[in-house]
BALO-631095 format. One record per residue (C-alpha): residue number from 1; x, y, z. Coordinates in Angstrom, 2 decimals. Each point is the difference from the previous one (the first is absolute). Layout:
+-----+---------+---------+---------+
!   i !      px !      py !      pz !
+-----+---------+---------+---------+
! NUM !       X !       Y !       Z !
...
+-----+---------+---------+---------+
***
This chain:
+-----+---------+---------+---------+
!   i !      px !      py !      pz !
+-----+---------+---------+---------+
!   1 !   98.26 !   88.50 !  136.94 !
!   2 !    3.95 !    0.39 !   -0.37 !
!   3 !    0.89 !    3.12 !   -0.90 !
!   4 !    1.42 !    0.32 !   -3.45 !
!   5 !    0.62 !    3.65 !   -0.08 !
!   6 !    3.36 !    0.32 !    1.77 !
!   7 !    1.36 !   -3.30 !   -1.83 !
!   8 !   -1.34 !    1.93 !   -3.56 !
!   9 !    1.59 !    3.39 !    1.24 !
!  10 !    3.71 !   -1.65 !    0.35 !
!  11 !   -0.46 !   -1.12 !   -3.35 !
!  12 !    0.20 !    3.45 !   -1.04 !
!  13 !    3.01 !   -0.10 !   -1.84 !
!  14 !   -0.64 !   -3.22 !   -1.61 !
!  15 !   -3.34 !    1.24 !   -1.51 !
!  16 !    2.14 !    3.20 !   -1.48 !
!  17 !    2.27 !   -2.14 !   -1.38 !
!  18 !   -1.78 !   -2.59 !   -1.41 !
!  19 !   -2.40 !    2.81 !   -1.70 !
!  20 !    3.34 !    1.76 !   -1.40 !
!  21 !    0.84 !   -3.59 !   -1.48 !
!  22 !   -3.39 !   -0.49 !   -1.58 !
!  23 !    0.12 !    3.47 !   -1.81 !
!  24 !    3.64 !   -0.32 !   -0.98 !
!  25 !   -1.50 !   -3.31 !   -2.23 !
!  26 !   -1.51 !    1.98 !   -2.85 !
!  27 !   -3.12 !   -2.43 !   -1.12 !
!  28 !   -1.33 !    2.49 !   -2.64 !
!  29 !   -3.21 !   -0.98 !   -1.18 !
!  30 !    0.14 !    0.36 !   -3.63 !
!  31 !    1.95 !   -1.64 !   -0.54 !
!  32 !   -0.39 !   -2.69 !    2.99 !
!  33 !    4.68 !    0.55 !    0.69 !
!  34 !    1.31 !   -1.79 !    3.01 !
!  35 !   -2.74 !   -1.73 !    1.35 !
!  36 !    1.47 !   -3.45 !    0.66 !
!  37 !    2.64 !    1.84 !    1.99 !
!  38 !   -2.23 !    1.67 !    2.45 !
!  39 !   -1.48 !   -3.39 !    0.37 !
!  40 !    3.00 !   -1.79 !    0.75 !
!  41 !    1.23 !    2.82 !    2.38 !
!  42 !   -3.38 !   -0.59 !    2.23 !
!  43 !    0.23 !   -3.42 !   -0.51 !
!  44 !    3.32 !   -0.34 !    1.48 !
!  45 !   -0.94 !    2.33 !    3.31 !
!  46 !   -3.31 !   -1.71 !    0.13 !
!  47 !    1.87 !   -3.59 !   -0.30 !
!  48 !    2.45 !    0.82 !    3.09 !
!  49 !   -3.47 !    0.97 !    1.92 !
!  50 !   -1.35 !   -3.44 !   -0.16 !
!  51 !   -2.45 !    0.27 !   -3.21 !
!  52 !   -0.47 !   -2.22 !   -3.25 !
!  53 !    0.93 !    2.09 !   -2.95 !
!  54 !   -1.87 !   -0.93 !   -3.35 !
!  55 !    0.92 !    1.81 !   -3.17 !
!  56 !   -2.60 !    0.07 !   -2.32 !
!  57 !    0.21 !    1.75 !   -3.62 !
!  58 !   -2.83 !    0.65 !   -1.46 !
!  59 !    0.61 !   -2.07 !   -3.30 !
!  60 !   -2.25 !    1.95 !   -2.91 !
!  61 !   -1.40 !    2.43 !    2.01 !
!  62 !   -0.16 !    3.93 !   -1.94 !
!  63 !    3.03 !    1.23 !    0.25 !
!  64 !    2.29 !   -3.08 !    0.41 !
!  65 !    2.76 !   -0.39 !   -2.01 !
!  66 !    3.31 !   -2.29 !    0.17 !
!  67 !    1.52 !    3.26 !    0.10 !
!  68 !   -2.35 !    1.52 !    2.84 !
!  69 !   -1.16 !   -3.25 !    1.62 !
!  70 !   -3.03 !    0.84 !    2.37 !
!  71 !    1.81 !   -1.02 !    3.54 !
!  72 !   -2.10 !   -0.31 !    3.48 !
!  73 !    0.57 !   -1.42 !    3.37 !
!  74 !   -2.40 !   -1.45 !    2.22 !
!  75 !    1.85 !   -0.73 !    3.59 !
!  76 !   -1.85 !   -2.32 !    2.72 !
!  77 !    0.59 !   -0.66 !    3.19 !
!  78 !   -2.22 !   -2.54 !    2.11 !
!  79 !   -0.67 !    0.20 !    3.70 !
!  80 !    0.26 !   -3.02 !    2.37 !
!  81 !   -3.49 !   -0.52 !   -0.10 !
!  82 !   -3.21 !    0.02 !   -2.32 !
!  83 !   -1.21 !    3.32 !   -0.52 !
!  84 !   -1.13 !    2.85 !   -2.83 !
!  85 !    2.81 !    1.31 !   -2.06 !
!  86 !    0.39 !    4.07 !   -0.45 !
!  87 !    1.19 !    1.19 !   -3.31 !
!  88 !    2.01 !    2.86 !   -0.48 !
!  89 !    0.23 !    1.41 !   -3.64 !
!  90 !    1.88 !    2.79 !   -1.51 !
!  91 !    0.71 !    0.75 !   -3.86 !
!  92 !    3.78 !    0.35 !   -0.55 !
!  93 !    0.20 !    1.98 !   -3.24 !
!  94 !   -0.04 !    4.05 !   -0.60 !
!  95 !   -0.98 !    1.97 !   -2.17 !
!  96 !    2.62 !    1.93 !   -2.38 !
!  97 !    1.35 !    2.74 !    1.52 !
!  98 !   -1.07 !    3.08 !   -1.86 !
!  99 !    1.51 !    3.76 !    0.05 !
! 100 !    0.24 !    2.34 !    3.07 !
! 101 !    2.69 !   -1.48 !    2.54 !
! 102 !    2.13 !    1.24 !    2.37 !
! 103 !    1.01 !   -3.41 !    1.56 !
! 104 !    1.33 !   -2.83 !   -1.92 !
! 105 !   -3.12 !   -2.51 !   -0.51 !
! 106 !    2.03 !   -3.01 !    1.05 !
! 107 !    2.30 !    0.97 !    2.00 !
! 108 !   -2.20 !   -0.59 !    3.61 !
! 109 !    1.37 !    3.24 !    1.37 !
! 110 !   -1.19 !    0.89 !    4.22 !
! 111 !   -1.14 !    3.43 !    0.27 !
! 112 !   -0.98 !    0.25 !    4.00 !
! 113 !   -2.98 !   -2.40 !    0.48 !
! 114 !   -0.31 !   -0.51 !   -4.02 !
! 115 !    1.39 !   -2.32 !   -3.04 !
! 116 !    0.07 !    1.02 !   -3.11 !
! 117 !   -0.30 !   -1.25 !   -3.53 !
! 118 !   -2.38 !   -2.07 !   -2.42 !
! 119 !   -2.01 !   -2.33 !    1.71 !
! 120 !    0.71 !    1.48 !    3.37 !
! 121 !   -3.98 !    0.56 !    0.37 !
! 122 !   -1.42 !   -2.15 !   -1.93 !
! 123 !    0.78 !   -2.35 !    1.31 !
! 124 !    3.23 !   -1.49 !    1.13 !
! 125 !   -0.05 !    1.44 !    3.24 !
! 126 !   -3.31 !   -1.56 !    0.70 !
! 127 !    1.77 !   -3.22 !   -1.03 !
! 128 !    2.68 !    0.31 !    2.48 !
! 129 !   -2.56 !    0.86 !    2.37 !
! 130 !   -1.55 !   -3.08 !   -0.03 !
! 131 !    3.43 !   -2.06 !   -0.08 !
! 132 !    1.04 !    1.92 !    3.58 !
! 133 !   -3.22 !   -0.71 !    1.35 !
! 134 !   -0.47 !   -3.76 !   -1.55 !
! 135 !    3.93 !   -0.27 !    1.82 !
! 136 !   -1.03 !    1.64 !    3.04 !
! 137 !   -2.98 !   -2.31 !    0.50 !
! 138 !    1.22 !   -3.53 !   -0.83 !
! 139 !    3.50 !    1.06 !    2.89 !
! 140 !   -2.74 !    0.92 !    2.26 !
! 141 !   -2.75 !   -2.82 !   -0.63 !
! 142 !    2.22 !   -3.50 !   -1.31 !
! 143 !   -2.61 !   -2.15 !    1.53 !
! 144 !   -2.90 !    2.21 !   -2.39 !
! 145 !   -3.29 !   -1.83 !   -1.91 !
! 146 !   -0.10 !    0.39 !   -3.64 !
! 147 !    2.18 !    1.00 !   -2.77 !
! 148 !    1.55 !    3.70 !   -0.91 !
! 149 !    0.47 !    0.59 !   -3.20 !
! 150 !    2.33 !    2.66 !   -1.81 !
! 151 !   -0.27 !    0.41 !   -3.91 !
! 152 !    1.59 !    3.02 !   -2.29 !
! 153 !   -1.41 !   -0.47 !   -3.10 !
! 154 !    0.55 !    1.40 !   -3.79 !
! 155 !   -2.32 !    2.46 !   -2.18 !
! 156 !   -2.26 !    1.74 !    2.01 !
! 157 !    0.55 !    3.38 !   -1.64 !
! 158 !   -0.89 !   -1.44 !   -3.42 !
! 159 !   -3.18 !   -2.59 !    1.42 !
! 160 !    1.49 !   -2.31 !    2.30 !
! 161 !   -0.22 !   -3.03 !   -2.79 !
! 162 !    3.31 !   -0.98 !    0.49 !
! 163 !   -0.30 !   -0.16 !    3.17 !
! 164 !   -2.94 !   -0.27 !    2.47 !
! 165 !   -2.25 !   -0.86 !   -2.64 !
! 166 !    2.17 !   -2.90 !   -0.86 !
! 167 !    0.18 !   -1.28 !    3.77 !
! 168 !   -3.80 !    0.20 !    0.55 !
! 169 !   -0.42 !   -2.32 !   -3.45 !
! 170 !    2.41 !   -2.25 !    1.73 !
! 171 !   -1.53 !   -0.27 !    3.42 !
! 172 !    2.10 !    2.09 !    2.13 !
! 173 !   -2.88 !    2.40 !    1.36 !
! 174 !   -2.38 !   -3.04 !   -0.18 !
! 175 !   -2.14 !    0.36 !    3.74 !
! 176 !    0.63 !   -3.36 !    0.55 !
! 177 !    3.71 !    1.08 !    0.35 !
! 178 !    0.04 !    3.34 !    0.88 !
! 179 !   -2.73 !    1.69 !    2.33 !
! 180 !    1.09 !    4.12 !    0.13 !
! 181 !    2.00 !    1.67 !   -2.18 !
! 182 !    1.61 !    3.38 !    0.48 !
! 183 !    1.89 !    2.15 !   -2.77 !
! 184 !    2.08 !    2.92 !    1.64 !
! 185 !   -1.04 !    2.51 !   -2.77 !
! 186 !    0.39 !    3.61 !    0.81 !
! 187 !   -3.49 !    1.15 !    2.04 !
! 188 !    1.79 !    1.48 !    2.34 !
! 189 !    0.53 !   -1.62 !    3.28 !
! 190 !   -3.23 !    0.92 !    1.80 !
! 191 !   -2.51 !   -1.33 !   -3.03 !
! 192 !   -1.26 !   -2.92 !   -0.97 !
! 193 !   -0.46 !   -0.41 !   -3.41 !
! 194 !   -3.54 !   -2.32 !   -1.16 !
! 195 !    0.66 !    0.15 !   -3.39 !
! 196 !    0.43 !    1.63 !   -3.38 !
! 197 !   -1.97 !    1.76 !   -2.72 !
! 198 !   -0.42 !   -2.05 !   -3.52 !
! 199 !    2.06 !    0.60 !   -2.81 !
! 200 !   -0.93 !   -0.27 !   -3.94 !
! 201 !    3.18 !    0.84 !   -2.19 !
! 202 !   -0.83 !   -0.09 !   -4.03 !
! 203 !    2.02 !    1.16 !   -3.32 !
! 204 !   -2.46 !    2.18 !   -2.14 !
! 205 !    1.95 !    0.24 !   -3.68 !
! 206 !   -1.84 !    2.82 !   -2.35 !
! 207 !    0.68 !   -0.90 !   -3.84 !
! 208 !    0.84 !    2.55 !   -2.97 !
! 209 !    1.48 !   -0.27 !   -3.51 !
! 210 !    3.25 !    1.03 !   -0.15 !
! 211 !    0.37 !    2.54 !   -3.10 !
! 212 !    2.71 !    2.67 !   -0.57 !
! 213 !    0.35 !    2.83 !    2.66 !
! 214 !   -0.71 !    2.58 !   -2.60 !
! 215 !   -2.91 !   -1.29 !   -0.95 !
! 216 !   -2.19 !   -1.21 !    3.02 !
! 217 !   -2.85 !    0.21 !   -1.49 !
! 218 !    0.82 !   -3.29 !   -2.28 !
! 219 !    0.71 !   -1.67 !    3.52 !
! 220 !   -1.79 !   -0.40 !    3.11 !
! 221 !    1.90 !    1.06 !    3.40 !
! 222 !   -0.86 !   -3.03 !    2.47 !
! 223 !    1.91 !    3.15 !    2.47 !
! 224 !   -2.91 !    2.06 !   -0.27 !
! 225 !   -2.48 !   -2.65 !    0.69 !
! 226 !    1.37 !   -0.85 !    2.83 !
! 227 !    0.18 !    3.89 !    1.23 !
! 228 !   -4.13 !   -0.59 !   -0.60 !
! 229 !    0.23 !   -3.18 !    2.25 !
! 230 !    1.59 !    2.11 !    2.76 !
! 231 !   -2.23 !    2.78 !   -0.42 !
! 232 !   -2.68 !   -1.96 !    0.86 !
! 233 !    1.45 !   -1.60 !    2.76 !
! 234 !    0.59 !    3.62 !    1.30 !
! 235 !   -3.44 !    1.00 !   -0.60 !
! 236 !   -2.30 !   -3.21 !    0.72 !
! 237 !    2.31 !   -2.71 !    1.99 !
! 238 !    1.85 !    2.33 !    2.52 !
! 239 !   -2.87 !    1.84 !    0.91 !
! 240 !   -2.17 !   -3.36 !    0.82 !
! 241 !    2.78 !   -1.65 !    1.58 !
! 242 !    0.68 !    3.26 !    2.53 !
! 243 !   -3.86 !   -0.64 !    1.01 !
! 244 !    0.29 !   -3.55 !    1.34 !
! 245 !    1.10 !   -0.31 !    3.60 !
! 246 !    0.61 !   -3.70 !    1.98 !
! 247 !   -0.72 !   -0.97 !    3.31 !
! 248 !    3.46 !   -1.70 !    0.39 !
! 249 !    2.72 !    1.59 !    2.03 !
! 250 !    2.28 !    0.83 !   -2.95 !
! 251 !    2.69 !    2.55 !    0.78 !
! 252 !    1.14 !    2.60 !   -0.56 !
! 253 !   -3.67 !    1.97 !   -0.50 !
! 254 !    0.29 !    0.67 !   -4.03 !
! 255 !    0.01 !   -4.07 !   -0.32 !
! 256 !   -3.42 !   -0.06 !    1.42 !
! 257 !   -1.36 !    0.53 !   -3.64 !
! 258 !    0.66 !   -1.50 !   -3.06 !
! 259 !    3.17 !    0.50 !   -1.83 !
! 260 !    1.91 !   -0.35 !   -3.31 !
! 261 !    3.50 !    0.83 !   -0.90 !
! 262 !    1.15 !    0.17 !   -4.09 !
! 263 !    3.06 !   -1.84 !    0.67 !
! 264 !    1.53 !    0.45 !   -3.41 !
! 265 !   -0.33 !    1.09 !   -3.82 !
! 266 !    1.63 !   -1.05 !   -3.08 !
! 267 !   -0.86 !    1.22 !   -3.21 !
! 268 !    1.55 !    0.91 !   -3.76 !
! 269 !    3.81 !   -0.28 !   -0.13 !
! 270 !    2.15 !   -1.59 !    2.46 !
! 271 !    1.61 !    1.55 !    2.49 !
! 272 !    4.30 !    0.76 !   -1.39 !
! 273 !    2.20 !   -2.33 !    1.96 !
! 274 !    2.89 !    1.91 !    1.55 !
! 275 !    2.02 !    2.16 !   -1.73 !
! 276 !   -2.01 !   -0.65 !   -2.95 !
! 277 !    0.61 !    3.80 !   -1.85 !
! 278 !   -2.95 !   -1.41 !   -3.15 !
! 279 !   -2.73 !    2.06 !   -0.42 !
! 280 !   -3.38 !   -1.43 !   -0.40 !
! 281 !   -1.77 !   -1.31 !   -2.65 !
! 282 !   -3.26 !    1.61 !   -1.32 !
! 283 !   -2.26 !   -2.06 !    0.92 !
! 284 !   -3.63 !   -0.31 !    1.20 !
! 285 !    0.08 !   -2.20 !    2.60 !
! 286 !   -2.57 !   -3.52 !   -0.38 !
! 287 !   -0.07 !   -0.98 !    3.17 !
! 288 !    0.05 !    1.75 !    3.60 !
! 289 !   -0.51 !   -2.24 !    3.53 !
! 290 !   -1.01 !    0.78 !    3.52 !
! 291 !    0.57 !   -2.03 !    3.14 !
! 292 !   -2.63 !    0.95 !    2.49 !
! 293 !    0.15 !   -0.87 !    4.03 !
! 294 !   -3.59 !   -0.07 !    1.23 !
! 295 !   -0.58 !   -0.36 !    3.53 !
! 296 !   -3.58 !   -0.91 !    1.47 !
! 297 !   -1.77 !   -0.09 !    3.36 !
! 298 !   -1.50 !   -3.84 !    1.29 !
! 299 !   -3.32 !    2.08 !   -1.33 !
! 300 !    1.01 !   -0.28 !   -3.36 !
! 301 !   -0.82 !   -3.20 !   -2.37 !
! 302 !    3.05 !   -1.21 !   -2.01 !
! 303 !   -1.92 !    0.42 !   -2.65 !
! 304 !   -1.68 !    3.34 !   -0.12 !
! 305 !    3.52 !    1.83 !    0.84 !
! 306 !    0.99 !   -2.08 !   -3.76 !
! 307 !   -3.28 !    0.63 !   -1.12 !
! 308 !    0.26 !    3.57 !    0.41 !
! 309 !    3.29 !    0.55 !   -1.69 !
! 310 !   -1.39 !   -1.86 !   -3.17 !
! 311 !   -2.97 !    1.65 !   -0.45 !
! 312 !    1.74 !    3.19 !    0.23 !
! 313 !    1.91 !   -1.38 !   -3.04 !
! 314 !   -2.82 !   -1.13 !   -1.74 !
! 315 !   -1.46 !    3.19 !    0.47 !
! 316 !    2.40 !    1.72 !   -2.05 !
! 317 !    0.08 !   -2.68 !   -2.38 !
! 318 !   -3.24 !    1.05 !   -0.80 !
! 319 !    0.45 !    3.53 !   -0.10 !
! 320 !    3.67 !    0.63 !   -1.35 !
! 321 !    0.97 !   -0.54 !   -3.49 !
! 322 !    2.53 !   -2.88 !   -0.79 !
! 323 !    0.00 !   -0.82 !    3.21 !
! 324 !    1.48 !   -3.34 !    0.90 !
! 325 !    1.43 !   -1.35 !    3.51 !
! 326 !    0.75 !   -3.80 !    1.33 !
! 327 !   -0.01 !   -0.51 !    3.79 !
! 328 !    2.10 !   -2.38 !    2.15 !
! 329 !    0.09 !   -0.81 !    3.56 !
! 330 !    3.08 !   -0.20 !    1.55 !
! 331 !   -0.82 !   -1.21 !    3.83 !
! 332 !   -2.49 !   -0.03 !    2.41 !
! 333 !   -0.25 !   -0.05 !    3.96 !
! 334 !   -3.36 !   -0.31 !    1.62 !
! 335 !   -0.37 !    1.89 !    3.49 !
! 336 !    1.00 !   -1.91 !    2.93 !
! 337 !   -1.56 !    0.67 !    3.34 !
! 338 !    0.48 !   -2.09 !    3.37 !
! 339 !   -2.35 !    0.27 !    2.98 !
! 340 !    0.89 !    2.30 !    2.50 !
! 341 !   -1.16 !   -2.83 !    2.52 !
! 342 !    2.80 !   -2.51 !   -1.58 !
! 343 !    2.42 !   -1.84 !    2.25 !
! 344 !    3.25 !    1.89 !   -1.23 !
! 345 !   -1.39 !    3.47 !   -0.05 !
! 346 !   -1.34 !   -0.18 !    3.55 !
! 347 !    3.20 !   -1.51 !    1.27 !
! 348 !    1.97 !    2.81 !   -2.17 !
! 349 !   -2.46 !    2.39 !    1.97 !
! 350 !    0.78 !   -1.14 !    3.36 !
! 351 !    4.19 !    0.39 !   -0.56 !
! 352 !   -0.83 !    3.54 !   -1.13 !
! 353 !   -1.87 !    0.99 !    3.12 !
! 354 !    2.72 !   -1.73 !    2.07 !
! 355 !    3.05 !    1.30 !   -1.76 !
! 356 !   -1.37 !    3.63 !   -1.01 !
! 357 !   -2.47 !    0.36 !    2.45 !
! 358 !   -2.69 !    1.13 !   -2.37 !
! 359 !   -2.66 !   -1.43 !   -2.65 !
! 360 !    0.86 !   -0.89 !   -3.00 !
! 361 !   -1.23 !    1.46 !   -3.10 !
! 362 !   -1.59 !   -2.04 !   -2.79 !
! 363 !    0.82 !    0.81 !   -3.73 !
! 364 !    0.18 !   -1.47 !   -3.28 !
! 365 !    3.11 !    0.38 !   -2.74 !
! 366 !   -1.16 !    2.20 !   -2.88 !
! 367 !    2.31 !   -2.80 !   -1.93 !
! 368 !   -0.35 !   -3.15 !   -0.10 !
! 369 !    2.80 !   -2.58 !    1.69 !
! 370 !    0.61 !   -3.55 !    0.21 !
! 371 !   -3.32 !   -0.33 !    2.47 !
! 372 !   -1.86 !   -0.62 !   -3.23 !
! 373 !    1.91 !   -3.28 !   -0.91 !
! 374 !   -0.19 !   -1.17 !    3.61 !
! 375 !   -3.78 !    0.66 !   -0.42 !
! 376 !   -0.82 !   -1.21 !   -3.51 !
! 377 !    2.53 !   -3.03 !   -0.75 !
! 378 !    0.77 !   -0.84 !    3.90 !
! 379 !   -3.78 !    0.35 !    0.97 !
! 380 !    1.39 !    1.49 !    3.61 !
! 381 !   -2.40 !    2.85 !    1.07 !
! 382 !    2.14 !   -0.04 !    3.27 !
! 383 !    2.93 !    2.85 !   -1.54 !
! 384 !    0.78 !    3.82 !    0.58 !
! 385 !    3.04 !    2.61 !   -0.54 !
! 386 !    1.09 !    0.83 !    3.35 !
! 387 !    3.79 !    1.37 !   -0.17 !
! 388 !    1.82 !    3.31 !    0.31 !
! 389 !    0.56 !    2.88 !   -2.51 !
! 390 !   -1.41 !    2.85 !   -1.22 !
! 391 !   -2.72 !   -0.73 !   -2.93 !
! 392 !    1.03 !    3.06 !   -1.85 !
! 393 !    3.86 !   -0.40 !   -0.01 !
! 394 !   -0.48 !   -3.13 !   -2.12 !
! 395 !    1.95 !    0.97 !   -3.78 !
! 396 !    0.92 !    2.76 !    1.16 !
! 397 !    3.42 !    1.50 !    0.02 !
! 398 !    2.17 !   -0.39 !    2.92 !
! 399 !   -2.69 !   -2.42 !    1.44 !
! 400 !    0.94 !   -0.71 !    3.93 !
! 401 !   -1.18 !   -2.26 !    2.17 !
! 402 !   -0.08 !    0.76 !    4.08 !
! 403 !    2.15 !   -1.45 !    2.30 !
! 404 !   -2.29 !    0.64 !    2.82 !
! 405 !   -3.08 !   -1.31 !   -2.20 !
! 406 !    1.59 !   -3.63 !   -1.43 !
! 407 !    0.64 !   -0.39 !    4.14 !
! 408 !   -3.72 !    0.42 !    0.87 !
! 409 !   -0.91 !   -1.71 !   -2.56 !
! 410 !    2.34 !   -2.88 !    0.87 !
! 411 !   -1.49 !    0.35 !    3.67 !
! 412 !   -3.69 !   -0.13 !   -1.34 !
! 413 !    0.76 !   -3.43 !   -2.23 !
! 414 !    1.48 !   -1.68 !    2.74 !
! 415 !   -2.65 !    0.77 !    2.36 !
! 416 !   -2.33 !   -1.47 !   -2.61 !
! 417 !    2.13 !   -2.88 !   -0.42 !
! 418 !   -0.06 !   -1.14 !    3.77 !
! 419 !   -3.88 !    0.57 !    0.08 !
! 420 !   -0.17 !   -2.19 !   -2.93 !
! 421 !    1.83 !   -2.80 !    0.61 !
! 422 !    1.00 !   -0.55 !    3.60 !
+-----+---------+---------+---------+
***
């Protein structure tokens, strides 16, 4: 087998700067800003390299807007013979970039054998991973079998609908066309990642009668209903998710259980815009809404984890006076597993042991990623997250990537790449 490593290590300064360029493009996801530029700015290096650039918006997906058009690129490049075709994916939008830096979040800065800023992790330095070693591959191997495919791709941080979602509904991961798929998420670069959890997200709205605040008693405070809902999802639903414990590799060890995050709450007067100096109004609020972000374990039925939410609801319906609630589901992801036995993840195993010299570890995300689209909609089982980064950096402040880390990484994809398809 040619060796790939010293042709990937003299691309060392191309992989730093092409990361540094990717985090300097600020694709903020809300609200979906720059994404046909990061497109075209792959599109144009990937062109140079040999590969068919397709730009594909994702016309009336959520999220898409004239305004914030829903941009993706899917580059191919064929081999000189028949042959299986090798998909890498990567997600080119970030999250907003919160409180608590002390490096500016895009400015792509080098700090020793890390680079800085939003996106850094998770996961545009697993994205110029794969470009290096997709490069490094087709100089080394111009006579390979197959296809190699590159695609950056909008929205995962909000679903992936405007993006993977709306490739697999158009064929792109169909197995007919594409035969292993791997999406440089941040596992860190000795794991292979299987699969994710399942995710139910729902708006719970408790209702009231609004009534003057000096007399509450002629209203009813939809605020203090829902302070009854969350009581009892402190003292019932917490409890009986902490007990439940899956037999999938999920990391890190507290996502081995069920979990739920209260991922906002609006209730009673809106919030002042700013520099708004009006006092309130006395008022008892009529309304008050949730979000929840339940996560379950492959052992959990869809619908018992909704079951279980609404019964705690109807519950208190029963019990509390005046009390009144509606219920809407926002999105759902069913777990996604692939076989540990599958084509990509032995071959995945095999570069790891060559370029690390040890086993790999097998995990599952504790979030869900794009893995359920190619699953669902594309119907390819043959997928996994294989890519550098540290899980728990990802939106954080001053998240880094490693230097050292995108390299083996890089190493470990190419490897896979020649056992693949030459």
């Amino acid at each position: 087998m040619t060796d790939l490593d010293t042709p990937i290590a003299d691309k060392r300064d191309e992989l730093i700067a092409l990361t540094q360029d990717l985090i300097r493009i600020p694709t903020l996801n809300p609200p979906g800003e720059n994404y046909r530029a990061i497109c075209d700015y792959l599109g144009q290096r990937l062109a140079a390299r040999g590969f068919a650039c397709e730009m594909i918006r994702a016309t009336g997906a959520p999220g898409d807007s004239d305004r914030y058009p829903r941009w993706n690129l899917v580059a191919r490049r064929d081999g000189a013979r028949p042959g299986e075709c090798v998909h890498f994916n990567s997600h080119h939008d970030v999250v907003a970039v919160g409180k608590g830096w002390t490096r500016d979040p895009f400015g792509g800065e080098l700090d020793e054998d890390r680079i800085y800023g939003r996106g850094a992790c998770d996961m545009k330095g697993g994205l110029a991973a794969s470009v290096i070693a997709c490069e490094a591959f087709l100089e080394a191997h111009p006579d390979f079998a197959g296809a190699v495919e590159i695609s950056a791709t909008a929205d995962e941080e909000s679903g992936g609908y405007g993006g993977v979602a709306h490739l697999a509904q158009l064929g792109y991961f169909d197995p007919a066309r594409v035969q292993h798929v791997i999406i440089p998420e941040p596992l860190n670069k000795d794991r292979i990642c299987l699969g994710h959890r399942g995710g139910w997200w729902a708006e719970i709205e408790t209702k009231g009668e609004i009534a003057h605040g000096s007399m509450p008693f002629l209203g009813d405070c939809a605020v203090r209903h829902m302070g009854a809902v969350l009581a009892a999802f402190e003292e019932r639903l917490f409890p009986a998710m902490a007990a439940r414990r899956t037999d999938m590799p999920v990391v890190p060890e507290g996502a081995r259980q069920s979990t739920m995050n209260i991922n906002s709450i609006h209730g009673g007067a809106r919030e002042p815009e700013t520099g708004d100096t009006g006092l309130p109004a006395h008022c008892v609020p009529d309304s008050c809404r949730i979000v929840i972000d339940r996560r379950f374990l492959l052992e959990e039925p869809l619908e018992e984890v909704r079951a279980e939410v609404v019964g705690l609801l109807e519950d208190l319906k029963a019990r509390r006076p005046n009390f009144d609630y509606e219920i809407r589901e926002l999105n759902r992801v069913i777990p996604s597993m692939t076989d540990r036995d599958a084509p990509v993840v032995t071959t995945v195993a095999e570069a790891i042991r060559d370029v690390l010299g040890q086993d790999p570890s097998y995990v599952a995300s504790p979030g869900s990623y794009d893995q359920k689209h190619i699953d669902r909609i594309g119907k390819l089982k043959n997928c996994i997250a294989y890519g550098p980064g540290v899980l728990e950096l990802a939106h954080k402040p001053d998240e880094w990537i490693g230097v050292t880390d995108m390299l083996d990484s890089a190493r470990v994809m190419g490897r896979s790449l020649q056992a693949l398809l030459t």
